[in-house]
Backbone as XML, in Angstrom:
<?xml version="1.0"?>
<chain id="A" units="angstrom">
  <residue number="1" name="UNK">
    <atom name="N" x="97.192" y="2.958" z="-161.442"/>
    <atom name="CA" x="97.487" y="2.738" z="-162.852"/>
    <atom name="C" x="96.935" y="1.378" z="-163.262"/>
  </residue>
  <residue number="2" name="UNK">
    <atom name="N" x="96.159" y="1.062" z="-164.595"/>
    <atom name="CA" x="95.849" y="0.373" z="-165.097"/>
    <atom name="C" x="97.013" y="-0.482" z="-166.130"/>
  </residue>
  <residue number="3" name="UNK">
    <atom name="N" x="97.251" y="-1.598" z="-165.734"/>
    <atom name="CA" x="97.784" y="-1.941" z="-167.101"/>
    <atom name="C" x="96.651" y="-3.195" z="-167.785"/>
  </residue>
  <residue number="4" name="UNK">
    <atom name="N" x="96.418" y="-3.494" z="-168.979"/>
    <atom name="CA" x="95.525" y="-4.333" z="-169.281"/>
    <atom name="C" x="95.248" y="-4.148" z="-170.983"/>
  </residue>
  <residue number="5" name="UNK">
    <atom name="N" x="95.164" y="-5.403" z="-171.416"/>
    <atom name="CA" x="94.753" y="-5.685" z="-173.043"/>
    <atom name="C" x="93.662" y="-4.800" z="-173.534"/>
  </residue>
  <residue number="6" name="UNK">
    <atom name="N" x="93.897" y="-4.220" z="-174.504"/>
    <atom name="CA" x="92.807" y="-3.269" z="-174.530"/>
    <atom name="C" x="92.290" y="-3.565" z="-176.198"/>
  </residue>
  <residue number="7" name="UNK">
    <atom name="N" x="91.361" y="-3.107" z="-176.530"/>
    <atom name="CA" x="91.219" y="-3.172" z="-177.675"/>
    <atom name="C" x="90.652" y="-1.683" z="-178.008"/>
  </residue>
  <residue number="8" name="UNK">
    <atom name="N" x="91.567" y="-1.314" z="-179.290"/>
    <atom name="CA" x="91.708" y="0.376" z="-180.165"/>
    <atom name="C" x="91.495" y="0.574" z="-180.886"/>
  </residue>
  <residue number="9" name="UNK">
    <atom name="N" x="91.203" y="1.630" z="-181.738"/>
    <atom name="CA" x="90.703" y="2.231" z="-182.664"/>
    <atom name="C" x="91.510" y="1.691" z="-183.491"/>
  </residue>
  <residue number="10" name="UNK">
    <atom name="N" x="91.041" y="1.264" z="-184.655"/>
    <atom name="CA" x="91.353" y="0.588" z="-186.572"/>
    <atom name="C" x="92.452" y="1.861" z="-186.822"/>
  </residue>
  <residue number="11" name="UNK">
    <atom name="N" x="92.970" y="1.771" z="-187.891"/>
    <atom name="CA" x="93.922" y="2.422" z="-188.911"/>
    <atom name="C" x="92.910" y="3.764" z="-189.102"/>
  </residue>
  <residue number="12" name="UNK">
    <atom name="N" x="91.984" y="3.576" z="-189.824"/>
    <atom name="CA" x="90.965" y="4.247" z="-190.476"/>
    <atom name="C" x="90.331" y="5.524" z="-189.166"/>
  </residue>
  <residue number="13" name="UNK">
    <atom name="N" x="89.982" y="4.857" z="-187.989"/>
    <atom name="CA" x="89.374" y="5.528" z="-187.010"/>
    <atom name="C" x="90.550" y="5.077" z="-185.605"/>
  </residue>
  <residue number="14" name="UNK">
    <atom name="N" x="91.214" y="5.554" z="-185.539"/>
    <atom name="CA" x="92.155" y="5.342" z="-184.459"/>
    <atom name="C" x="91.928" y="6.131" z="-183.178"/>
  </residue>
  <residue number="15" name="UNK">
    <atom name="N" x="92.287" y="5.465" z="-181.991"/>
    <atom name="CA" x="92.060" y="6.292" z="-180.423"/>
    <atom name="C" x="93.502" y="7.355" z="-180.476"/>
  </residue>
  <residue number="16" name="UNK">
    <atom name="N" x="93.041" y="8.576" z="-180.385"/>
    <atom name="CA" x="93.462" y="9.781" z="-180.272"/>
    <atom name="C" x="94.384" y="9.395" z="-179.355"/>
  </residue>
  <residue number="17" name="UNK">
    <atom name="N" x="95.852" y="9.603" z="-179.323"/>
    <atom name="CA" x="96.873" y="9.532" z="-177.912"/>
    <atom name="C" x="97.136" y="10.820" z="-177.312"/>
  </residue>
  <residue number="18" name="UNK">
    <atom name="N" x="97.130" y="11.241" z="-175.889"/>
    <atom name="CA" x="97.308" y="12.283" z="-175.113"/>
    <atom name="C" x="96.577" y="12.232" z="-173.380"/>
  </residue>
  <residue number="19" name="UNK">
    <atom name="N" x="96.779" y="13.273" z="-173.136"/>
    <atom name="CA" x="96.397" y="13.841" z="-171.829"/>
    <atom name="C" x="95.062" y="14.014" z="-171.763"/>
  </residue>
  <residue number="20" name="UNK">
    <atom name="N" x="93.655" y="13.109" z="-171.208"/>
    <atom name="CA" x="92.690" y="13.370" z="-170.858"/>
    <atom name="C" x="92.193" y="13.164" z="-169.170"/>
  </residue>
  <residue number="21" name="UNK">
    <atom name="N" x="90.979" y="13.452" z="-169.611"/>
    <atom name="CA" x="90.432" y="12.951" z="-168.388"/>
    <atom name="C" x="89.067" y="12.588" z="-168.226"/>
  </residue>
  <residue number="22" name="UNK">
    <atom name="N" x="88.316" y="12.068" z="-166.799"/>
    <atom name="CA" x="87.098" y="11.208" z="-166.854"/>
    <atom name="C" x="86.024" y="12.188" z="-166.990"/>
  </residue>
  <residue number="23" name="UNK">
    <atom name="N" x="85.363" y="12.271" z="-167.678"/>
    <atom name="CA" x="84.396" y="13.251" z="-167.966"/>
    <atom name="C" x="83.196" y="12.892" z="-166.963"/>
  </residue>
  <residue number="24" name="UNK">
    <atom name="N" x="82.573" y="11.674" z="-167.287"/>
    <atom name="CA" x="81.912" y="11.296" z="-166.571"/>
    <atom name="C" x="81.158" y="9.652" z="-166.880"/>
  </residue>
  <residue number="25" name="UNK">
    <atom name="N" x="80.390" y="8.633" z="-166.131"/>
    <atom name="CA" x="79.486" y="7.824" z="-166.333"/>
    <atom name="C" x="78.378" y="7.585" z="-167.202"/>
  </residue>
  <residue number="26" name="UNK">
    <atom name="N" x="78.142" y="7.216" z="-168.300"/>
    <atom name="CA" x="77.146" y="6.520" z="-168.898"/>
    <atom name="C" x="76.400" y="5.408" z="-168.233"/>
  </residue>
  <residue number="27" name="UNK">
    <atom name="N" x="75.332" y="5.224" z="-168.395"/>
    <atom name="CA" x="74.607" y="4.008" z="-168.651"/>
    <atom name="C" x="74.969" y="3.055" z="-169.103"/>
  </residue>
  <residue number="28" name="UNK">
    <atom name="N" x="75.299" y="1.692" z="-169.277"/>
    <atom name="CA" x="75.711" y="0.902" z="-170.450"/>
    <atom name="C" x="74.426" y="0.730" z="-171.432"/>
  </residue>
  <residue number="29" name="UNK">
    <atom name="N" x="74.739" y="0.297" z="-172.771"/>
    <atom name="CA" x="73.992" y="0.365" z="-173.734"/>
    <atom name="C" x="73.970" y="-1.498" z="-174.091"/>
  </residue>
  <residue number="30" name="UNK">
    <atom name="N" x="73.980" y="-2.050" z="-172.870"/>
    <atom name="CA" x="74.187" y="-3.778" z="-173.522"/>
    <atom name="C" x="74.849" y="-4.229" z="-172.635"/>
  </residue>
  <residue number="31" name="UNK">
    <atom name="N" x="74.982" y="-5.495" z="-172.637"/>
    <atom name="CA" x="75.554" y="-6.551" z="-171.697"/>
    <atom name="C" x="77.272" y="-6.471" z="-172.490"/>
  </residue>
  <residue number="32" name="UNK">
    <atom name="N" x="77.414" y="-6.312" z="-173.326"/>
    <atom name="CA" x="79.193" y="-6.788" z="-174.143"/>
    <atom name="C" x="79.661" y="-5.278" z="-174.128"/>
  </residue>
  <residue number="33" name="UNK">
    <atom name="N" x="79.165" y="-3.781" z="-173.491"/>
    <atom name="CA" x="79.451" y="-2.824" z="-172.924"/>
    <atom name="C" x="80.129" y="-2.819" z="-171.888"/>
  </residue>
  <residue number="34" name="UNK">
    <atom name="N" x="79.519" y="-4.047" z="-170.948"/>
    <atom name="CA" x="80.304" y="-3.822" z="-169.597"/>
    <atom name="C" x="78.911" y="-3.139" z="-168.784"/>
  </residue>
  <residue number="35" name="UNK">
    <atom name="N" x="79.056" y="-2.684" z="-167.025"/>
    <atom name="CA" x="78.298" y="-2.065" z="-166.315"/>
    <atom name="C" x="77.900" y="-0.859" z="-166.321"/>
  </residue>
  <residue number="36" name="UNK">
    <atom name="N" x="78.864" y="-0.389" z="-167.306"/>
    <atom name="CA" x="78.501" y="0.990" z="-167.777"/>
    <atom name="C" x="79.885" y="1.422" z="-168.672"/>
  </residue>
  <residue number="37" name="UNK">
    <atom name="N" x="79.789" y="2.858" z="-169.083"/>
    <atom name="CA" x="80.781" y="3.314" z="-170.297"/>
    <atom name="C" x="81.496" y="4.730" z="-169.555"/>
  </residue>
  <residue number="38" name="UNK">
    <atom name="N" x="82.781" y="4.628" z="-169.478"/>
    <atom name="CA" x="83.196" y="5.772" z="-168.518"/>
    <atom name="C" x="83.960" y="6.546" z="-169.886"/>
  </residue>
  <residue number="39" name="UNK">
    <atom name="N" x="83.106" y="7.960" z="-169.814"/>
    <atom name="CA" x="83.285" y="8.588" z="-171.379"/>
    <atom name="C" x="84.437" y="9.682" z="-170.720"/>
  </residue>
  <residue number="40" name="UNK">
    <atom name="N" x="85.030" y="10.038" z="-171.403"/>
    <atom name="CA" x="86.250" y="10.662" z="-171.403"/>
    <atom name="C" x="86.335" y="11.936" z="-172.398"/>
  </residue>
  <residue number="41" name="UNK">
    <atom name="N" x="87.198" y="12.983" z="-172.288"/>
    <atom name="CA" x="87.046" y="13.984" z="-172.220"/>
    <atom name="C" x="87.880" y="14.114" z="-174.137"/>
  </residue>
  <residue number="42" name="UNK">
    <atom name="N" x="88.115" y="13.053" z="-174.060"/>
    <atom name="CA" x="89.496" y="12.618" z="-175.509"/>
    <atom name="C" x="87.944" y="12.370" z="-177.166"/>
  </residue>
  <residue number="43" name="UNK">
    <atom name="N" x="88.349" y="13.460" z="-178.073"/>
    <atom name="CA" x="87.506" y="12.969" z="-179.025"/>
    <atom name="C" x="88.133" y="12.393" z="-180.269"/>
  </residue>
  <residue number="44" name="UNK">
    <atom name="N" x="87.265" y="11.977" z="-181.279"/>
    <atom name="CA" x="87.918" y="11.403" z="-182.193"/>
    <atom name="C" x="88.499" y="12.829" z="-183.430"/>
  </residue>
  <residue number="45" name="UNK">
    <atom name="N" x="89.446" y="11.934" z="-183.720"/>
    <atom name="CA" x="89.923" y="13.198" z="-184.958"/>
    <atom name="C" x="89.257" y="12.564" z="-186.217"/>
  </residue>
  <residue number="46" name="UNK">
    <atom name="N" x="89.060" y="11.309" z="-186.362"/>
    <atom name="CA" x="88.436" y="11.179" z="-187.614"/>
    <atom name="C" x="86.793" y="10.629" z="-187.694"/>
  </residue>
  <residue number="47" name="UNK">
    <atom name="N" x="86.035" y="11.157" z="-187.003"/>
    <atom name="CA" x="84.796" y="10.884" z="-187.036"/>
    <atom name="C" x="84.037" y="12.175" z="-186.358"/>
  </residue>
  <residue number="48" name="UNK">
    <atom name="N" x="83.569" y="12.797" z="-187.010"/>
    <atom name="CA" x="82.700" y="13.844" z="-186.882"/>
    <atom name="C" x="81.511" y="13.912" z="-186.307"/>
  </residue>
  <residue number="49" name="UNK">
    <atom name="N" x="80.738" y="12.979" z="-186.107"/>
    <atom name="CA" x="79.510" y="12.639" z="-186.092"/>
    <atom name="C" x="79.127" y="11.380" z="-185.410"/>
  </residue>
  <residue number="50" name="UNK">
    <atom name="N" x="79.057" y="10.750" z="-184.414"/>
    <atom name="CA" x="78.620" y="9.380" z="-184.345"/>
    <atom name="C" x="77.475" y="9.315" z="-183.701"/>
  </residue>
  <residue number="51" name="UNK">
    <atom name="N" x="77.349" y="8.255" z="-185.155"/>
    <atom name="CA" x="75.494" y="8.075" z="-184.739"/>
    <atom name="C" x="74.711" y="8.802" z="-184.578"/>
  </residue>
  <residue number="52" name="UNK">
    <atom name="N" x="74.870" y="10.414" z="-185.342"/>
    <atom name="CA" x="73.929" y="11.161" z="-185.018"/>
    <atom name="C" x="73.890" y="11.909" z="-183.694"/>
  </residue>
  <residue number="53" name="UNK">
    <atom name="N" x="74.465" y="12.326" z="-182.942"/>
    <atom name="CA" x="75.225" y="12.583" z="-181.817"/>
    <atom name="C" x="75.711" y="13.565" z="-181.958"/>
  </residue>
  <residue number="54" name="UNK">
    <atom name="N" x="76.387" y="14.073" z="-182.998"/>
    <atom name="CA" x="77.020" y="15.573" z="-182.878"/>
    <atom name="C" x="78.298" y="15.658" z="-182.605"/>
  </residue>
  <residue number="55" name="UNK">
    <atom name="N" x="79.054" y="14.542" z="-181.983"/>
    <atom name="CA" x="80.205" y="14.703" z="-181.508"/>
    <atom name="C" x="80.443" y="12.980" z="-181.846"/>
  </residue>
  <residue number="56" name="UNK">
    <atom name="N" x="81.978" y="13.131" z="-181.307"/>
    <atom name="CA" x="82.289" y="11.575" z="-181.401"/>
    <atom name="C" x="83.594" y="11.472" z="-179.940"/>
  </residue>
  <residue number="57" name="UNK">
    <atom name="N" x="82.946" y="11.191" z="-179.030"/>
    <atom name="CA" x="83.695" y="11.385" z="-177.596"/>
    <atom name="C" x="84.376" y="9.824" z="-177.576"/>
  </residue>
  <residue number="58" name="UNK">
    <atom name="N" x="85.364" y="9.441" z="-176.922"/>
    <atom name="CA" x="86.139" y="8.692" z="-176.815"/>
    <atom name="C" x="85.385" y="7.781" z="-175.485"/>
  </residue>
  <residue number="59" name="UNK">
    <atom name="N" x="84.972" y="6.878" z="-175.580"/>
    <atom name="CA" x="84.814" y="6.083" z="-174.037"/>
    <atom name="C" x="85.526" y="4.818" z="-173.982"/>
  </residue>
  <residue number="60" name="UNK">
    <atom name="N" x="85.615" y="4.556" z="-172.815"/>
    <atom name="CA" x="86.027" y="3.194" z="-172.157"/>
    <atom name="C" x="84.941" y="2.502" z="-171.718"/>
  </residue>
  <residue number="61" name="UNK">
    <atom name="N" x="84.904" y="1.672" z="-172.168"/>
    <atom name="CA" x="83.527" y="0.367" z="-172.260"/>
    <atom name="C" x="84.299" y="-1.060" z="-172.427"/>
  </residue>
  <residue number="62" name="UNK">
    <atom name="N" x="83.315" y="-2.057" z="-172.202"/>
    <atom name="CA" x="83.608" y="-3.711" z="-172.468"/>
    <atom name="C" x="84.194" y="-3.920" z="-174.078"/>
  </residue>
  <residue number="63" name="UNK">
    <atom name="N" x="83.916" y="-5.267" z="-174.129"/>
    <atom name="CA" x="84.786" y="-5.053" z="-175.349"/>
    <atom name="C" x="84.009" y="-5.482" z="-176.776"/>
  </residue>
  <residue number="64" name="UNK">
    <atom name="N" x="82.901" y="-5.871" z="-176.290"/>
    <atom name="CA" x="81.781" y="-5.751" z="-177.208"/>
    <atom name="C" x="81.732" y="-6.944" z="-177.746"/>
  </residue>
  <residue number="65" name="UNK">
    <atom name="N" x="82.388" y="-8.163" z="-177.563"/>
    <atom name="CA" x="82.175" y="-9.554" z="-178.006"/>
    <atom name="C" x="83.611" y="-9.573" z="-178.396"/>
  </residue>
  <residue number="66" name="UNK">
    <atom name="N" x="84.394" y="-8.199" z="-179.178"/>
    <atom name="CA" x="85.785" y="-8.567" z="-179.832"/>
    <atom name="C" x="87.056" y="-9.783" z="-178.965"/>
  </residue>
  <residue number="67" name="UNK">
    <atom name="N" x="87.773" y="-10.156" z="-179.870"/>
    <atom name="CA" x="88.749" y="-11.317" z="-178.900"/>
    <atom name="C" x="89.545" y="-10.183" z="-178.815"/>
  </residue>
  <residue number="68" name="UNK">
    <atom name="N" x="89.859" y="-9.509" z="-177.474"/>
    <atom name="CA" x="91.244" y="-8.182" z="-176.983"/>
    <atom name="C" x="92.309" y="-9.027" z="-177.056"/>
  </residue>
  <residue number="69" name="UNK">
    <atom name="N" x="92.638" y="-10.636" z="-176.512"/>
    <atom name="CA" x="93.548" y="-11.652" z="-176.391"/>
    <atom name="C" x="94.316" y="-10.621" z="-175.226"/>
  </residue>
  <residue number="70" name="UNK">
    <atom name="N" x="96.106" y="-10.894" z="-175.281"/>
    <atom name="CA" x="96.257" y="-10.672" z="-174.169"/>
    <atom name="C" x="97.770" y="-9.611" z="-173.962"/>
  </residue>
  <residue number="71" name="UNK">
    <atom name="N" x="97.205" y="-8.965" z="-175.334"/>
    <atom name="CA" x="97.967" y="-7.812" z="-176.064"/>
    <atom name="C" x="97.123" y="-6.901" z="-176.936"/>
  </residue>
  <residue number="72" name="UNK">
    <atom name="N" x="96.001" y="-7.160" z="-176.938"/>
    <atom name="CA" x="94.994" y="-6.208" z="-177.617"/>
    <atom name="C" x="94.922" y="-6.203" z="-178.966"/>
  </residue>
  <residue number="73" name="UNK">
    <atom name="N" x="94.279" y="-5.654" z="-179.363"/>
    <atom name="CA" x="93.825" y="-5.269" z="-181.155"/>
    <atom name="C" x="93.309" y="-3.767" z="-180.898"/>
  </residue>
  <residue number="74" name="UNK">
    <atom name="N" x="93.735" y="-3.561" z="-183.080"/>
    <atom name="CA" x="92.664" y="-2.801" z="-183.391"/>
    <atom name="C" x="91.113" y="-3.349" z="-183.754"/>
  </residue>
  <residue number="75" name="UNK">
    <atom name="N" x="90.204" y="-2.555" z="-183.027"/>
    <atom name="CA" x="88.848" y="-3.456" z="-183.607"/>
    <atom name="C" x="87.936" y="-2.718" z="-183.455"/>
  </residue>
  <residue number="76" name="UNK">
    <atom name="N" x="88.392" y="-1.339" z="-182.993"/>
    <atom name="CA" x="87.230" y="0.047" z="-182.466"/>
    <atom name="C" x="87.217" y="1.519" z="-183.238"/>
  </residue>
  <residue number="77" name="UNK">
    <atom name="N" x="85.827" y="1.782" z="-183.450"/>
    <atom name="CA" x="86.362" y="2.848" z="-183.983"/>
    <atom name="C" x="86.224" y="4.155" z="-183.174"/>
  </residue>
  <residue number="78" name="UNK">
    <atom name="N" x="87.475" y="3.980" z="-182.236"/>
    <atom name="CA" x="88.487" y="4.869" z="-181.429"/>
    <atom name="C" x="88.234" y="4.550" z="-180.224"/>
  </residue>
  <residue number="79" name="UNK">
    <atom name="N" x="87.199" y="4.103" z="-179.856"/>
    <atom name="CA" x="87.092" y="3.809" z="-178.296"/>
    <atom name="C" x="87.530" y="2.655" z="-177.735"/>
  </residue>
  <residue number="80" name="UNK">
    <atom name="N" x="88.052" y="2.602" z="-176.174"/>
    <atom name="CA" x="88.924" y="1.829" z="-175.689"/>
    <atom name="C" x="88.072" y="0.857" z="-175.165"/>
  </residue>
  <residue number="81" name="UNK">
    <atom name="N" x="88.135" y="-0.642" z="-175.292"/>
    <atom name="CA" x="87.368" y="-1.847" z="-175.373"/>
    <atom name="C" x="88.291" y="-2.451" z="-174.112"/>
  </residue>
  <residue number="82" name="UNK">
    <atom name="N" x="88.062" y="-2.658" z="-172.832"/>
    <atom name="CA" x="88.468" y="-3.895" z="-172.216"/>
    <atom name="C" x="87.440" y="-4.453" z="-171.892"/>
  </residue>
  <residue number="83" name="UNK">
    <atom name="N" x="88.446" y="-6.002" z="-171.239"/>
    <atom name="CA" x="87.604" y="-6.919" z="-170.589"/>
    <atom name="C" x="87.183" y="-6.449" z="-169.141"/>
  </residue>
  <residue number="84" name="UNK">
    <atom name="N" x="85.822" y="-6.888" z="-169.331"/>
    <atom name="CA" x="84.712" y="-6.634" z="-167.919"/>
    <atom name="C" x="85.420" y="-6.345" z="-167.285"/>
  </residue>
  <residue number="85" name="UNK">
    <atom name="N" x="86.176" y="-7.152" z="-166.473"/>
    <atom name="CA" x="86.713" y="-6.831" z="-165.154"/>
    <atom name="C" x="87.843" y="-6.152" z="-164.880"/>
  </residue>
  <residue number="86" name="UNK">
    <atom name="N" x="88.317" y="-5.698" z="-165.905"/>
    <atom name="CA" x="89.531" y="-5.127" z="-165.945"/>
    <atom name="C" x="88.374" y="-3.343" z="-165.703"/>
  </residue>
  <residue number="87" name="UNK">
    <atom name="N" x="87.795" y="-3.542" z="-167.147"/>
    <atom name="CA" x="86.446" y="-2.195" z="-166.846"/>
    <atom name="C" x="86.244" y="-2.050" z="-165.097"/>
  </residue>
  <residue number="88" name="UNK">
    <atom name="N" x="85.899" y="-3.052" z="-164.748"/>
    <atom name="CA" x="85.368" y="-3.357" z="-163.528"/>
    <atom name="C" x="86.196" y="-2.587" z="-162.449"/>
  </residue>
  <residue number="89" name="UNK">
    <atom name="N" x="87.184" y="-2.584" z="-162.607"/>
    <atom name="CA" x="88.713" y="-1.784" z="-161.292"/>
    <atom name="C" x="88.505" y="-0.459" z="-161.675"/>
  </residue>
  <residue number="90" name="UNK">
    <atom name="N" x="88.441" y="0.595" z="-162.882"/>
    <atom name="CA" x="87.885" y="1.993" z="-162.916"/>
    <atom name="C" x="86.809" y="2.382" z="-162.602"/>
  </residue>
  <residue number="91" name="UNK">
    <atom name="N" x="85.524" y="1.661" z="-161.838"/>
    <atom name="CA" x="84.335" y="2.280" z="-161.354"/>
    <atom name="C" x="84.789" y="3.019" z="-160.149"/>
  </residue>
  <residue number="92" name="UNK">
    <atom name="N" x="83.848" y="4.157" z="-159.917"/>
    <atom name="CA" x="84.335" y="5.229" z="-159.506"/>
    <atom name="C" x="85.278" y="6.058" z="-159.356"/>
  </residue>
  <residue number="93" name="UNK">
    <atom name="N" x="85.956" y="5.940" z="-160.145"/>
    <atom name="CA" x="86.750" y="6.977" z="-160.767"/>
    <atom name="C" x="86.552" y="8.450" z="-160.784"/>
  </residue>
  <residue number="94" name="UNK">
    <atom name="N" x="86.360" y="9.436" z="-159.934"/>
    <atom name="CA" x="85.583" y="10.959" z="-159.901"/>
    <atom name="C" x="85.881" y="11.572" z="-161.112"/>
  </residue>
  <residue number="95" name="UNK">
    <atom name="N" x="84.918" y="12.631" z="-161.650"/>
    <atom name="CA" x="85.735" y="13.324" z="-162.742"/>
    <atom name="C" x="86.271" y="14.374" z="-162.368"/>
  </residue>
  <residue number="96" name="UNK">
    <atom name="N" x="87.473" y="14.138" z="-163.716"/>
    <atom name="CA" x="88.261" y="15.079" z="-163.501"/>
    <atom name="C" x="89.850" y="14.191" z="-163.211"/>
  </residue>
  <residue number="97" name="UNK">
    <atom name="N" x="89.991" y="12.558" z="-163.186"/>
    <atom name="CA" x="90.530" y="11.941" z="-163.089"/>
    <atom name="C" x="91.320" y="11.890" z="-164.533"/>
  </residue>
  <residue number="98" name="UNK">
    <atom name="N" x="92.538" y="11.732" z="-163.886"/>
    <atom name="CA" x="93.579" y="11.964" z="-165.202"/>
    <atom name="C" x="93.760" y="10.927" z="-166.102"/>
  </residue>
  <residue number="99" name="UNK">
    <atom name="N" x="93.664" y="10.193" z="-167.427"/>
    <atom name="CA" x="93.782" y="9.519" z="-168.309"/>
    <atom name="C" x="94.600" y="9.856" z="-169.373"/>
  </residue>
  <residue number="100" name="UNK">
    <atom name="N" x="96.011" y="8.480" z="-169.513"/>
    <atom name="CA" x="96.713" y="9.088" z="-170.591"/>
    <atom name="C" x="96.686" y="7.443" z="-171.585"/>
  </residue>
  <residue number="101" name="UNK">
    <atom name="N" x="96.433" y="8.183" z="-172.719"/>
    <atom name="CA" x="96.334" y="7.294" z="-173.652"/>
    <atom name="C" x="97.206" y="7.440" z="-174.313"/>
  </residue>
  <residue number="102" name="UNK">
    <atom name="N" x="98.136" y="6.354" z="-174.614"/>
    <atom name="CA" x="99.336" y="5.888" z="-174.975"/>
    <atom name="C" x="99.384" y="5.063" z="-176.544"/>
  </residue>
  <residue number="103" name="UNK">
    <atom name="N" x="100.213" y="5.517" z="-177.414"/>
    <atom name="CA" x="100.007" y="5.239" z="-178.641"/>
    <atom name="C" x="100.737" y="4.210" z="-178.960"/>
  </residue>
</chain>
């Protein structure tokens, strides 16, 4: 179990709460991503579309420059933002690994 400051989806675009799981590994897209983006099986309810994409899947990534501090924010739209190294303790994670996101 992870516990750790996270940073969540805004009012507007909020991280979906429930029962998921690790879908699988991304690439990272940037250094303030983290080593990579562990995308998850959880989508958004209020974004249809991201970026042209077709879908709008929920991932766990770095925190993108945002201050998480040491109780978190909203500052995402829906995806879960920690710090590096906290990211850093879920690598390898197999999929199919259980994730519950807590509201």
């Amino acid at each position: 179990m992870l516990n750790a400051p996270a940073g969540i989806g805004t009012g507007t675009d909020p991280t979906p709460p429930g029962q998921f799981f690790v879908a699988f590994y991304e690439q990272s897209l940037g250094a303030g991503y983290g080593p990579f983006i562990l995308v998850t099986s959880a989508h958004s309810d209020a974004i249809a579309d991201w970026e042209g994409s077709g879908d709008a899947v929920i991932g766990i990534h770095g925190p993108l420059g945002a201050d998480i501090g040491s109780s978190g924010v909203a500052v995402s739209h829906g995806c879960i933002r920690l710090p590096i190294d906290d990211l850093v303790r879920l690598a390898g994670l197999p999929a199919g690994t259980p994730i519950t996101i807590a509201a």
